[in-house]
C-alpha positions as CSV (number, residue, x, y, z in Angstrom):
1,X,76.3,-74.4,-93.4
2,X,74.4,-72.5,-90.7
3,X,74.8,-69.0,-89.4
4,X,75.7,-71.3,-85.8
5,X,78.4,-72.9,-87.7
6,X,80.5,-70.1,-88.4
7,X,83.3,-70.1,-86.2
8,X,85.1,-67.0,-87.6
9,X,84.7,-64.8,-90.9
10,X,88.0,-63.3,-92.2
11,X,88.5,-60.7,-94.1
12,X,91.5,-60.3,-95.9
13,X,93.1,-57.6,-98.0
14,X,92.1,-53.6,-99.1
15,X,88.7,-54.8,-99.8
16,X,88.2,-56.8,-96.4
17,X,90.2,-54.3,-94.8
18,X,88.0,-51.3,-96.0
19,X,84.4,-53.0,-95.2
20,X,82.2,-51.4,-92.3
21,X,80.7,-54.7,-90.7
22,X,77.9,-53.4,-89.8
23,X,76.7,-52.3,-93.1
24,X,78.1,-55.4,-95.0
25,X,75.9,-57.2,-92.6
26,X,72.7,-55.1,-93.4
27,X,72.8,-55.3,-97.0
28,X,73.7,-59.4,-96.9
29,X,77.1,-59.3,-97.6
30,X,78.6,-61.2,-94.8
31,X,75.8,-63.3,-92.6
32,X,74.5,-62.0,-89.8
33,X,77.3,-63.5,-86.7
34,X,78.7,-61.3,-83.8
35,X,81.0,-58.8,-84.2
36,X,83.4,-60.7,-82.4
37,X,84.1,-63.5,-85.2
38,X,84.7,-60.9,-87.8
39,X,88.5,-60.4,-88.2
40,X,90.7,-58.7,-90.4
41,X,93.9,-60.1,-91.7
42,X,95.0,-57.6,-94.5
43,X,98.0,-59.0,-97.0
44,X,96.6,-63.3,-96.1
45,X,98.5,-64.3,-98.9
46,X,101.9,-62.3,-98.6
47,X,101.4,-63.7,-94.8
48,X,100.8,-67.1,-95.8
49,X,104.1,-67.3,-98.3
50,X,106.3,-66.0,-95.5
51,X,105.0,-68.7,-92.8
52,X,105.5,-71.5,-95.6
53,X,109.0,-70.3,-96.0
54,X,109.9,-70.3,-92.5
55,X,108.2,-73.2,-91.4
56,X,108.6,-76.7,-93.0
57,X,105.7,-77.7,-90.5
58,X,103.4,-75.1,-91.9
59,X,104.2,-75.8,-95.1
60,X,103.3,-79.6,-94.9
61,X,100.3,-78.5,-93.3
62,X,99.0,-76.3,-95.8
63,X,99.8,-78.6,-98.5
64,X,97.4,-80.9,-96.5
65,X,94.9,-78.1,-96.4
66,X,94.9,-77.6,-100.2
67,X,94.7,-81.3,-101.0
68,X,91.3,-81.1,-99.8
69,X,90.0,-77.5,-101.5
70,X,88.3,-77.9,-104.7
71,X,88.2,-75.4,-106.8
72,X,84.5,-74.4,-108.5
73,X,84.1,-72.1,-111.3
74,X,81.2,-70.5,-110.5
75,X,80.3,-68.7,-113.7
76,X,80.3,-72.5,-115.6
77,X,77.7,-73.3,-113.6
78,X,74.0,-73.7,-114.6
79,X,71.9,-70.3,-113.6
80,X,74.8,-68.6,-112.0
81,X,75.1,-65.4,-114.1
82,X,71.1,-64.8,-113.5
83,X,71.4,-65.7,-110.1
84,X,74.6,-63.3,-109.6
85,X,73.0,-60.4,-110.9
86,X,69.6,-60.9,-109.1
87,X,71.3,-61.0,-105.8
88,X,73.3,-58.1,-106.8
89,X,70.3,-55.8,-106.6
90,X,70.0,-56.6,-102.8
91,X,66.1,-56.6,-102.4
């Protein structure tokens, strides 16, 4: 995925809510996109489990949405811990 195929980047609870953009931008944290498709959506998943239990449409459609998520536990993979603390010392 390119930077030009980033429709929107959101940021959800007290850490997302807490981040100046600007300067999670600078040091690499989020890529470098407009302003504009940075949005914050606080408590996602308190959200998300009140819209699944007021909607039986939004329910069937986020079951859809999770049928095609796979889960990846980084820290199995080959390199990842050496990798992960490299990029931690943002040079």
């Amino acid at each position: 995925t390119t930077v030009d195929g980033i429709d929107e980047i959101l940021l959800a609870g007290a850490f997302g809510s807490n981040i100046d953009i600007a300067s999670a931008i600078t040091v690499g944290l989020l890529p470098k996109v407009e302003r504009e498709k940075v949005r914050f959506i606080f408590n996602s998943s308190g959200l998300g489990a009140c819209m699944a239990l007021a909607s039986a449409d939004f329910y069937r459609a986020t079951e859809q949405t999770m049928s095609r998520m796979e889960y990846i536990e980084l820290s199995s993979l080959k390199d990842f811990q050496k990798r992960f603390i490299r990029s931690m010392l943002f040079v």
